[in-house]
N, C-alpha and C positions, 0 to 999 in steps of 0.2 A: 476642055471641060469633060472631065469624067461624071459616070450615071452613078448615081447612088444603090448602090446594094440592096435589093430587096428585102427585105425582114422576111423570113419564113416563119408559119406558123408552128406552132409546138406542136407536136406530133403527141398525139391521147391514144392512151392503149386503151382499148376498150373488152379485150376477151384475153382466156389464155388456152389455150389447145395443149393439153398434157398428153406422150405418145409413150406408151411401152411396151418398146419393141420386142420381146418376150426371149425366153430363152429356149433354144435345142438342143438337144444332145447330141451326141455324135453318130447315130444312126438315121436321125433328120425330124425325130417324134418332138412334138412341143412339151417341152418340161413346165414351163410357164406362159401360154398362150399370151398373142401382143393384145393389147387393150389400151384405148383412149378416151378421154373425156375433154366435154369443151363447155368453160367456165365464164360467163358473160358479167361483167364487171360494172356494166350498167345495167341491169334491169336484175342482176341476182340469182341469175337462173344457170342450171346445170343439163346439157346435154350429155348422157352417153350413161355411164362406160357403153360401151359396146370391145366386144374380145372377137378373136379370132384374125387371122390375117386377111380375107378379103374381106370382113366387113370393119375392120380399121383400115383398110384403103381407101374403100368405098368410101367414111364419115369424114376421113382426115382429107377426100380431095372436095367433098362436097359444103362443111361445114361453113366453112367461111361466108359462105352465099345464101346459105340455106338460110342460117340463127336469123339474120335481120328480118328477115321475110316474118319470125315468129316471134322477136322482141317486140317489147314492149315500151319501150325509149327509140327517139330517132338518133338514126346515124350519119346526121349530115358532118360531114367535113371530119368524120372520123378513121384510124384503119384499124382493122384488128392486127393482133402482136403476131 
């Protein structure tokens, strides 16, 4: 007797982290500084931009853990994108 398959649940996106990685030139100057924003798909809300490169490091390692703590909607059994 084989076990029946689990049914997994659907997978809900609930944010999107937009990243742009900027551009340099060839002497290593930022021509277009990187800049990110992060867009919460449940409660409406927009974090960032924020530019420069360590502080789109900073938001892009931090983000994901931070927004919930400031949403406004629960995120039980949800993951961001």
């Amino acid at each position: 007797m084989t076990a029946r398959p689990q049914a997994r649940r659907p997978l809900v996106i609930t944010g999107a982290l937009y990243v742009d990685m900027g551009q340099q030139n060839h002497a290593g100057r930022w021509v277009r500084p990187p800049r990110a924003r992060y867009e919460c798909l449940r409660c409406r809300t927009t974090e960032g931009p924020v530019s420069g490169a360590a502080d789109v490091a900073q938001f892009v390692a931090t983000i994901r853990a931070a927004h919930p703590t400031r949403c406004t909607t629960t995120y039980e059994g949800a993951q961001a994108a």
